[in-house]
C-alpha positions in Angstrom: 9.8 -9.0 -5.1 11.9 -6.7 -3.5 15.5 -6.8 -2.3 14.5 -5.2 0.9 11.8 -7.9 1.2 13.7 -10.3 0.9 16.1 -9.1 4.0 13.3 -8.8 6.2 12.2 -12.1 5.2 15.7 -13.3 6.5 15.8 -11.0 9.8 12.1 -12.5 10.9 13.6 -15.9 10.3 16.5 -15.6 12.5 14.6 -13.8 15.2 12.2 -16.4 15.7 15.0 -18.5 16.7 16.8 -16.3 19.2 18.7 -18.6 21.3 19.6 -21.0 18.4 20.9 -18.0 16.3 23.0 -16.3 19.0 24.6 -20.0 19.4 25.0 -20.5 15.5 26.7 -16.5 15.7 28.6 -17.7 18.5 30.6 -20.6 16.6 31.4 -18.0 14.3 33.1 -15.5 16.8 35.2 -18.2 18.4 36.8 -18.6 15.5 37.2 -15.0 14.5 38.4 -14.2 17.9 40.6 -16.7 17.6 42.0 -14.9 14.5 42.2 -11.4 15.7 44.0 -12.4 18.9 46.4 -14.8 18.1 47.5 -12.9 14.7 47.6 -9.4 16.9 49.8 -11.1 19.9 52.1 -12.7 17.3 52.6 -9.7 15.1 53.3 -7.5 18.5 55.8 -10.0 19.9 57.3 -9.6 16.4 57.0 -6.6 15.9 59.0 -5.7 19.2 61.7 -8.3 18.8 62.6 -6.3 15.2 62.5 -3.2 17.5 65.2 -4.5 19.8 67.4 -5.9 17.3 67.4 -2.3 15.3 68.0 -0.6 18.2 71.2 -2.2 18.2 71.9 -1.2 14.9 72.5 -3.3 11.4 76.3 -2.9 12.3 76.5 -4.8 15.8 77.7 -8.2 16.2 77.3 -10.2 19.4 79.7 -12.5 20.8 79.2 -14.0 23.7 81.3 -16.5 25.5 80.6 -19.9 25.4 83.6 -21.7 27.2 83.2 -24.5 30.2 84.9 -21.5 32.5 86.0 -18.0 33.1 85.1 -15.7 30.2 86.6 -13.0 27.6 90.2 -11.7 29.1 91.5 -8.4 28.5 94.0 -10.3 25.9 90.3 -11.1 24.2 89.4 -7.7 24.1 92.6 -6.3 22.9 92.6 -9.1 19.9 88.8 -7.7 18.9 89.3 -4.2 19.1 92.7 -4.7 16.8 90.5 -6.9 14.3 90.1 -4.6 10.7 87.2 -2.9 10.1 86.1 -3.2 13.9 84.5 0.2 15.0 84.1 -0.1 18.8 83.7 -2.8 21.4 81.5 -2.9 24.1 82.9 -5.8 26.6 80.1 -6.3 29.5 80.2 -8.2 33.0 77.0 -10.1 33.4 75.7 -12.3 36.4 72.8 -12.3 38.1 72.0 -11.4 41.6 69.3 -11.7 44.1 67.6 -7.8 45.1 65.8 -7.7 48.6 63.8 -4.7 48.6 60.7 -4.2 50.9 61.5 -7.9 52.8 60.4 -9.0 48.6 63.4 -10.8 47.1 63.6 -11.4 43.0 66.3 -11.8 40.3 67.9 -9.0 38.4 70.6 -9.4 36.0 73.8 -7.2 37.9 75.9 -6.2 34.7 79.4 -4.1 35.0 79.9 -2.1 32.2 82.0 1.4 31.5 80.6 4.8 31.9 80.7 5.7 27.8 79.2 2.1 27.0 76.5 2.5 29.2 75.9 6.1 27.8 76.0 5.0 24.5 73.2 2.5 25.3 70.6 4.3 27.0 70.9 7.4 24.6 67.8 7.1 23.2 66.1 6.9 26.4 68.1 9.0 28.8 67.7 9.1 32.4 64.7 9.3 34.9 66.6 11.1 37.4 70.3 10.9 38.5 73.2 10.4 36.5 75.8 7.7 35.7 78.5 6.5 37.8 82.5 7.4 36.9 84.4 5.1 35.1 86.4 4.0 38.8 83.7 4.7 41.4 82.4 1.5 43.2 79.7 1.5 46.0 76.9 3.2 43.9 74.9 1.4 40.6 72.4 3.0 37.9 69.0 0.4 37.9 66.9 0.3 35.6 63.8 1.2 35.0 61.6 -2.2 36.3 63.7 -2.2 39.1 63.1 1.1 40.5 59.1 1.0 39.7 56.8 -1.3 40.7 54.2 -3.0 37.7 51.7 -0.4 39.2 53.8 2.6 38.3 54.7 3.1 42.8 58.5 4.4 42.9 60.6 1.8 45.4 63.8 3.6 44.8 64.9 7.2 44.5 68.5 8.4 44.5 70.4 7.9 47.2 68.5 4.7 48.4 70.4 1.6 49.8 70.2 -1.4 47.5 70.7 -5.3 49.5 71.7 -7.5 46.7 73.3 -11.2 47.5 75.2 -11.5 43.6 75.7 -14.9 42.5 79.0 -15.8 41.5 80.4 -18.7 39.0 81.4 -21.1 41.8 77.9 -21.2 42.9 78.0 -19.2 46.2 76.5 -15.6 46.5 78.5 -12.4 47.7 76.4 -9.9 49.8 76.6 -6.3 47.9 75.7 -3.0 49.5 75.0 -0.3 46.9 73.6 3.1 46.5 71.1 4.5 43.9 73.1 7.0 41.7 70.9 7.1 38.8 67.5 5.4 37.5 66.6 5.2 33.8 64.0 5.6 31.6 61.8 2.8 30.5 64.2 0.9 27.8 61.2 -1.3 26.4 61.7 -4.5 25.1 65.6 -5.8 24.3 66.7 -9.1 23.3 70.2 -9.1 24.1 70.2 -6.7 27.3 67.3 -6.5 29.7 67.9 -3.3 30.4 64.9 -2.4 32.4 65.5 -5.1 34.5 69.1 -4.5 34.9 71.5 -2.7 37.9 74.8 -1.3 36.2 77.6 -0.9 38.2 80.9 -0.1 37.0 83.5 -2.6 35.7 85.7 -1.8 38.2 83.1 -2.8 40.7 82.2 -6.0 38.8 85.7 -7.0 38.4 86.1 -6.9 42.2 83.5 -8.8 42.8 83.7 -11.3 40.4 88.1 -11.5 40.1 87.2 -14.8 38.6 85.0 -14.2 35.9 85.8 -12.5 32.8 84.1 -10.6 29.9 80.6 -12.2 29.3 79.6 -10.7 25.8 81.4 -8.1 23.6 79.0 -5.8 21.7 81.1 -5.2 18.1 80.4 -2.5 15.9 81.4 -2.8 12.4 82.6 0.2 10.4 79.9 -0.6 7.3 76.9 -3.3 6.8 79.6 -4.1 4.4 81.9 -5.6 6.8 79.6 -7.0 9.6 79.7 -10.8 7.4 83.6 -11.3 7.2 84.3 -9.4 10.7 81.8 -12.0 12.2 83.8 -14.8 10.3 87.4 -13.1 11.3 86.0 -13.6 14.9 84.9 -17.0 15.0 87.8 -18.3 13.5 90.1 -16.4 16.2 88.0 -18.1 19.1 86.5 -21.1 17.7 84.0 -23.0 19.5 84.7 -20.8 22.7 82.2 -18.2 21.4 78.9 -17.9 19.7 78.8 -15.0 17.1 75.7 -13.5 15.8 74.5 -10.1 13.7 71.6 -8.8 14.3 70.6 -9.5 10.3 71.0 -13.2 11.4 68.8 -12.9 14.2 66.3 -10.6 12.4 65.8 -13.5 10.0 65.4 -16.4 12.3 62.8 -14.3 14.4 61.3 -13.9 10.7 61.1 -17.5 10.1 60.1 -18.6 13.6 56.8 -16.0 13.9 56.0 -17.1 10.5 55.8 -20.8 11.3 54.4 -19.8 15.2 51.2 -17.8 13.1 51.1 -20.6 10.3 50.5 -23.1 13.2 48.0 -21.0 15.2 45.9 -20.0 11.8 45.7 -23.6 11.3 44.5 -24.2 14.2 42.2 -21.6 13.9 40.9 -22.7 10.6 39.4 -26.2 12.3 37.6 -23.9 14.6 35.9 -22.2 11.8 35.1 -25.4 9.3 33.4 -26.8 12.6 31.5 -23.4 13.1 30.9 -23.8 9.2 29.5 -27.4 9.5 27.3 -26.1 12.6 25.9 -23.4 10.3 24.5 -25.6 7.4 23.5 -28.0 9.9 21.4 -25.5 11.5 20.6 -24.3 8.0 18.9 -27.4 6.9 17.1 -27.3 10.2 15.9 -23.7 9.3 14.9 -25.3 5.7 13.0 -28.4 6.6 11.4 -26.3 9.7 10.0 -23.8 6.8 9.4 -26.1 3.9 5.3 -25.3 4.1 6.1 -21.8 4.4 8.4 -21.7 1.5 6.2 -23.5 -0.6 3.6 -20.5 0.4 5.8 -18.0 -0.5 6.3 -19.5 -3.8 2.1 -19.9 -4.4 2.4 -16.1 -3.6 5.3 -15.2 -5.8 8.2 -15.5 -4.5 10.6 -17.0 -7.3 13.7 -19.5 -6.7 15.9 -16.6 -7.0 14.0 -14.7 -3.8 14.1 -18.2 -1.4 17.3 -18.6 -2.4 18.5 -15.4 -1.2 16.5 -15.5 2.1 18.4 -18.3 3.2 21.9 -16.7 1.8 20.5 -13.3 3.8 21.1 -15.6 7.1 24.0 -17.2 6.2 25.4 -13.5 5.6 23.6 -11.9 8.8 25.3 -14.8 10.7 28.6 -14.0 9.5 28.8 -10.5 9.8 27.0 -10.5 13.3 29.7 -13.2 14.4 32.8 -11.5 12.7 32.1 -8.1 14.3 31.5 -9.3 17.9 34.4 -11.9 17.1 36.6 -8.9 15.9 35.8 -7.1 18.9 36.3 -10.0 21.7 39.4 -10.5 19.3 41.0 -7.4 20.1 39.7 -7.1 23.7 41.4 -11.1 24.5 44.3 -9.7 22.8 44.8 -6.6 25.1 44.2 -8.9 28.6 46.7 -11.7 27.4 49.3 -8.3 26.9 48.3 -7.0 30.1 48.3 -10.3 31.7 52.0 -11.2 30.4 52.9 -7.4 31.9 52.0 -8.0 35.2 53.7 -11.9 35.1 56.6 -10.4 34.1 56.8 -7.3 36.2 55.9 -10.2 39.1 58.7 -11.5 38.5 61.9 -9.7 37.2 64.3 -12.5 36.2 65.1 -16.3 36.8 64.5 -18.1 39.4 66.7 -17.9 42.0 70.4 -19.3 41.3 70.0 -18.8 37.7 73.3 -16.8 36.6 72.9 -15.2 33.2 76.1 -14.8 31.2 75.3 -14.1 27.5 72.6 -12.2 25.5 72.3 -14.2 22.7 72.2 -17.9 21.5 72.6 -19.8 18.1 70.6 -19.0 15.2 69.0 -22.3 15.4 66.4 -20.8 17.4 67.8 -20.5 20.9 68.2 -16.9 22.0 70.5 -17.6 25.0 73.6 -19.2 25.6 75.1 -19.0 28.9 78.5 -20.8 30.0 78.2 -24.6 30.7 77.0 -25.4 34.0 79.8 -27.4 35.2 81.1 -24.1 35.9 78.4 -23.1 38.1 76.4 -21.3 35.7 72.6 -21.5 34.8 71.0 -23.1 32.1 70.3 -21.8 28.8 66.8 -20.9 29.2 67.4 -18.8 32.3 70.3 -16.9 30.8 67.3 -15.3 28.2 64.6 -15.0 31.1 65.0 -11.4 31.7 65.3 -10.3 28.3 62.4 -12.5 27.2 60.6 -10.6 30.5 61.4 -7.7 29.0 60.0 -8.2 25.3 56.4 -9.6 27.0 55.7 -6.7 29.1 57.2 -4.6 26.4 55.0 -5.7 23.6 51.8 -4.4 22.3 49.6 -6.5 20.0 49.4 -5.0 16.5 46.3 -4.6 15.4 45.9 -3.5 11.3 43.0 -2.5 9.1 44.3 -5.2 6.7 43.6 -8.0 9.7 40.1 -6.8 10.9 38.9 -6.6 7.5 40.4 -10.0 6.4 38.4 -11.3 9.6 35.4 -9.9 8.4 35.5 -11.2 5.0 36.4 -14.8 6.5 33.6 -14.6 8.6 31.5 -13.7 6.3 32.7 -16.1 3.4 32.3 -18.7 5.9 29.1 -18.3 6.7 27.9 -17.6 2.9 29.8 -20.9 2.1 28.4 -23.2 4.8 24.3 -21.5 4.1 24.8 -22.0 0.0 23.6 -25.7 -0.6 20.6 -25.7 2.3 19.3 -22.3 0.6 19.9 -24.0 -2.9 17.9 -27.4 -1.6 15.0 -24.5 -0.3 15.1 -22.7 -3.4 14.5 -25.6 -5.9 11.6 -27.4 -3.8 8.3 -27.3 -5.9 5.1 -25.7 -4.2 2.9 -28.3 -4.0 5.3 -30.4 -2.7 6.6 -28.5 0.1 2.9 -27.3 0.9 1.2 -31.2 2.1 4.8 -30.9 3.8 4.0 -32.0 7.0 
């Protein structure tokens, strides 16, 4: 008996069945999907947090104020920059503010920072059009990217035009600002710390007038060497205490690391239910399939099929199943994947920062996990989890899900391996009936 037979044998079985194969095939690419798409958005999320930490650099530490009030004075920023083996500083102004633009109102994060700072960030990206403001020059602001574009790509501000912002100060009321576009950037992409895309710069002048209240939200530190970036973290913690939170970027690189890994752990548990209760629906079908055909297999065997040629029917199906599942399951994998990333763009690009009120004062949180700390809320500030919104706006419609040859052939082979696995026994039963038996089958 031929291999070839034997195939054909399993393809007639399965097609006089239609509707209950294409169900058996569909447990299968739940599960698969499931796979492809949750592994692909995880990796990608990944994937562009790493990005946004190494843009900063392996040198940078982040230290952003924690106190009940105020923030980082110029006394704070003289005591950093005179720290050994500190390279540069980077102090930063950060609330958040209300934009009215086409009688549509949403957050952006309104951050006053020096001419060379803000240079130095947006190097690698540059400018749209327009250029940055002087170091002493208030009344104009450089936006960012998100804010001058819509989600659908349609220009709402070009150089020159007004922009209405009510800025939210710490004491909880709101200071109407009138500016004027001097610059728009590039698209930054995703970033952790700064949501730069979401952002309107203004000078620090301009942010110190008005905010004469608040101080330095977060200094950006550069370390001379990788070397140094452990001690100078320590030598700054100990010179503030518990009024700051200190982080390097290898810190946070490690706890993003560790949180993915247990995120996709979870998920691909999860995942793997799914597919055992696809596999118990297979052999149940499967012994279906077998009892169905017992007459005919004890035929086959009067005609000279041997134990070895049922068997391998029956494993035939199992293996169709799998590999007709795991493609389409690969494919609706990858196509869920890209709607959830387009999805999470156009939420995001809805909806530019927290909700109104929210006043975002730090870029970074403790390494247990939280990626924003903002200053305590008894001084008027927002919560911790809208101090992070517009960065973690800016890493979901930044993102694209990662999709490698390594993961769609792993699918595959777990499809297929399922499939096999839950088939085995039922074509093992079929395989081992005797002829006469299975022929007064009735």
């Amino acid at each position: 008996m031929k291999l070839t037979d034997t195939l054909e044998l399993a393809f007639k079985a399965l097609s006089q069945h239609k509707v209950r194969t294409a169900l058996t095939i569909l447990m299968v690419v739940i599960g698969i999907t499931a796979i492809v798409a949750l592994v692909s958005l995880t990796t990608g999320v990944q994937v562009s947090i790493e990005k946004s930490l190494e843009s900063l650099g392996p040198t940078t530490i982040v230290v952003s104020y924690a106190g009940n009030q105020g923030g980082f004075s110029a006394a704070d920023l003289a005591l950093i920059s005179s720290l050994p083996n500190v390279s540069s500083v980077t102090p930063m102004i950060r609330e958040s503010a209300t934009l009215t633009l086409n009688g549509q109102t949403s957050q952006v994060s309104l951050i006053g920072i020096s001419k060379g700072n803000l240079l130095s960030i947006v190097n690698s990206t540059g400018f749209f059009s327009g250029s940055v403001y002087p170091n002493n020059e208030t009344g104009i602001a450089v936006v960012g990217n998100g804010v001058a574009f819509s989600s659908s790509g349609q220009q709402l501000l070009n150089l020159g035009s007004p922009i209405d912002l009510l800025a939210h100060g710490p004491s909880g009321g709101a200071t109407a600002v009138d500016l004027a576009t001097d610059g728009i950037l590039n698209s930054y992409g995703a970033s952790l710390f700064l949501p730069v895309d979401s952002s309107i710069f203004i000078s620090t002048q301009e942010a110190q007038l008005l905010f004469p209240n608040v101080g330095y939200s977060t200094f950006l530190v550069k370390a001379v060497s990788t070397n140094q970036v452990s001690s100078l973290s320590t030598e700054i913690s100990d010179a503030f205490g518990k009024n700051v939170v200190v982080e390097t970027t290898q810190q946070l690189a490690q706890t993003v690391s560790s949180i993915m890994s247990s995120i996709t752990l979870l998920l691909l548990v999860i995942t793997a239910i799914s597919l055992l209760v696809a596999a118990v629906g297979i052999m149940n079908i499967m012994f279906v399939s077998v009892l169905e055909r017992t007459k005919e297999i004890g035929i086959l065997k009067t005609v000279g099929f041997s134990n070895t040629n049922i068997l391998l029917s029956f494993v035939f199906e199992a293996f169709i199943i799998g590999l007709v599942g795991g493609l389409v399951g690969i494919g609706a994998g990858i196509g869920a994947s890209q709607f959830v990333h387009v999805l999470a763009g156009y939420t995001s690009g809805s909806s530019i920062s927290a909700p109104s009120g929210a006043n975002s004062s730090s870029f970074s949180g403790g390494s247990s996990g939280a990626f924003a700390n903002s200053r305590s809320q008894s001084a008027g500030f927002g919560s911790p989890s809208s101090s992070s919104s517009t960065s973690s706006s800016s890493i979901l419609s930044s993102f694209s899900p990662v999709f490698t040859p390594e993961l769609l052939l792993l699918a595959l082979f777990v499809a297929i391996s399922v499939s096999v696995a839950a088939g085995l026994y039922p074509a093992i039963k079929a395989s081992r009936m005797q002829p006469i038996e299975a022929i007064r089958h009735e």
